[in-house]
N, C-alpha and C positions, 0 to 999 in steps of 0.2 A: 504494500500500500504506500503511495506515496508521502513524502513529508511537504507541505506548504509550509509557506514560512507563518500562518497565520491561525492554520487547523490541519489535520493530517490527513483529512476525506473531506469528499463533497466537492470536492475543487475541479474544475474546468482550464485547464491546459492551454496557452494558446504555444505549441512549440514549433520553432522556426528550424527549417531544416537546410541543406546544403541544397543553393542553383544550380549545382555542378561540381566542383571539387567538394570529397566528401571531406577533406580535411578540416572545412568549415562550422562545420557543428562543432557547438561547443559539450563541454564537459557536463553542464548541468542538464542539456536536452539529454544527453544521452543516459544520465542519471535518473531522469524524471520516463523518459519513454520505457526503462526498463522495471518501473514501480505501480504505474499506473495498472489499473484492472483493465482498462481499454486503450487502445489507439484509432481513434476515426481516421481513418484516413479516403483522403481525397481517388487513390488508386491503392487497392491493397496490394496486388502483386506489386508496383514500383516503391511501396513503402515496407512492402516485407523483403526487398532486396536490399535497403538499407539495413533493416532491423539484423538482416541476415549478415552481410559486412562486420558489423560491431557486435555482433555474438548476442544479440539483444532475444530474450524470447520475452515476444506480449502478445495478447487475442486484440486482433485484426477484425475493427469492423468498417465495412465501406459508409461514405458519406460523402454523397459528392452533389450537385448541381440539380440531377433529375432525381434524386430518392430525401431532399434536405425535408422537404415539408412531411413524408411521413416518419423520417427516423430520427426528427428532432424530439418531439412527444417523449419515444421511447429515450430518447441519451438524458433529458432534460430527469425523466422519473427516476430513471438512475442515479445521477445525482443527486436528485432530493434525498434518494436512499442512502444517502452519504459513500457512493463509490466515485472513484477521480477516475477523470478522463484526460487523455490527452488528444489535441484534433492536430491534424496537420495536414498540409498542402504537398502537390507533387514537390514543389519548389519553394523554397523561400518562405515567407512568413505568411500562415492562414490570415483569412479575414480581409487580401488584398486582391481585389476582381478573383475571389472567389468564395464557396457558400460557406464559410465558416464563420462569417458575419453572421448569417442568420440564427448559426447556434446561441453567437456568443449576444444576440442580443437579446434571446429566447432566455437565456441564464441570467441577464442584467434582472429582468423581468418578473425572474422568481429567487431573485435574493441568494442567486450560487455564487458562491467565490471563484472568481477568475484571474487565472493569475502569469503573465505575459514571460514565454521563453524568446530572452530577444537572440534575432540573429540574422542570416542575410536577408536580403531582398534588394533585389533584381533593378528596382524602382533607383533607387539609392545608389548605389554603386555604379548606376551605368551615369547619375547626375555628377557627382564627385568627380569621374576619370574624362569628364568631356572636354571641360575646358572651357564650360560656358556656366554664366554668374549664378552662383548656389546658394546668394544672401534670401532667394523670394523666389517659391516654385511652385507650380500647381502638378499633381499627378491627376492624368485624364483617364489612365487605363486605357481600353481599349475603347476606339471608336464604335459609333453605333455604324453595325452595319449597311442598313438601309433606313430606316425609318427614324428621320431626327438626325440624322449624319449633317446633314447640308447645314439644319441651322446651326448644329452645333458650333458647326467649322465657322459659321457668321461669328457666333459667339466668343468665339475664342480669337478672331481678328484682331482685335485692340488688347490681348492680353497683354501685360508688362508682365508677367512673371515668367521666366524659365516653366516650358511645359514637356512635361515625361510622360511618353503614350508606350501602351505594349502592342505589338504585330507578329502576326504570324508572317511567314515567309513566302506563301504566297498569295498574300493579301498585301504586303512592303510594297511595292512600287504603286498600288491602286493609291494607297491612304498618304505616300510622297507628291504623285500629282496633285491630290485633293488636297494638302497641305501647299505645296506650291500655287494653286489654282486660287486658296481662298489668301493666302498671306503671302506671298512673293518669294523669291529668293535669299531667303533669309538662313541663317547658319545651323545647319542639322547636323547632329552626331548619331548614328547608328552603332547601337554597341549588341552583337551578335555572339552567342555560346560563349556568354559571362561565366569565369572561372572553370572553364572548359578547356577541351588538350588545342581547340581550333578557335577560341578566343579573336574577336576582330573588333575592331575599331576603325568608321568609317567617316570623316567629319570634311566639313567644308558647305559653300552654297546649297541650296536642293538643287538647281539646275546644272549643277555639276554632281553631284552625288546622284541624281536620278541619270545620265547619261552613264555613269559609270556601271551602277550595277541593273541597266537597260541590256547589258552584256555580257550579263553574267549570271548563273544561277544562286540563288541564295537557300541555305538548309539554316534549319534550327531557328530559335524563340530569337524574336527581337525587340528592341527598346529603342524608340524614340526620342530624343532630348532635342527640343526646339528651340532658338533662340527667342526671346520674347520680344513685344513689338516697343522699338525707340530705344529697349536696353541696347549697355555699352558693353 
């Protein structure tokens, strides 16, 4: 059973796991995954190959995006029952454009203790290594893909803050025009298989960044970092 720092049951996990390099996880996730009575995880085969990596044995239950609304009910009972859980994402830290929000706002709800394993995210790491201003950002996540895109992109026209979006790779060149189309040529950093053995970092104008990888195939998760509008 786990130990919280505040009660030793009933607690709700948020544990952040490694983007990529599993060297990333820290010591106390790996402490808390291997105590808890459950692991929700987002994909169980891709979190039981971690678990499997660091010799971790814990019960595996899925929790993802199309099953959240009925197997929140059941995680949240459990918890009242005083057992801890811990939720985790394929990647990086639950709760960020994915459904572990909805657990964890289900537990706010009913008075569970939550208690945050901080560690990568994806968001973060591709802002810091870009090169472009980190004092004021907005994270967009992923664009809507059809319905709301357009204004969105109005909306985000006049932002001033540095904006960080996620892409899939082949969706990257649609949502760079769209980005080019609604805000101009302004300075975009692509950061692709963050703390990965193929690690890339792509930065300069869009109108040069979209000609370059116009020629090229793109694999793996990627991150947008936008310059924001009149920043220096």
């Amino acid at each position: 059973m786990a130990e919280a720092e505040s009660q030793s049951s009933g607690t709700l996990y948020i544990v952040s796991t490694p983007i990529g390099n599993l060297e990333d996880i820290t010591l106390r996730a790996l402490r808390i995954l291997g105590e808890v009575d459950t692991v929700a995880a987002e994909d169980t085969r891709h979190t039981g190959r971690l678990l499997k990596h660091f010799e971790i044995t814990a019960r595996l239950e899925s929790y993802h995006d199309h099953n959240k609304e009925g197997k929140t009910p059941h995680l949240i009972k459990r918890l009242s029952n005083g057992e801890s859980i811990a939720v985790v994402t394929d990647a990086g830290t639950p709760g960020i454009s994915d459904p572990a929000f909805y657990l964890v706002r289900e537990a706010v709800k009913h008075n569970i203790s939550i208690s945050p394993i901080p560690g990568p995210t994806a968001a973060v790491a591709a802002l810091v290594a870009s090169g472009l201003p980190t004092d004021r950002f907005v994270f967009e996540g992923f664009l809507p893909p059809k319905k709301g895109r357009k204004t969105r992109l109005e909306t985000l026209k006049t932002e001033p803050r540095t904006m960080i979006f996620y892409e899939s790779p082949h969706r990257l060149l649609r949502t760079l025009r769209d980005l080019e189309s609604h805000m101009g040529s302004r300075q975009v950093v692509i950061a692709r298989e963050i703390t990965k053995k193929f690690e890339e970092w792509i930065r300069g104008p869009l109108d040069q960044v979209l000609l370059q990888l116009a020629e090229r195939s793109i694999k793996g998760e990627c991150v947008i970092v936008l310059h924001g509008q009149g920043k220096k």
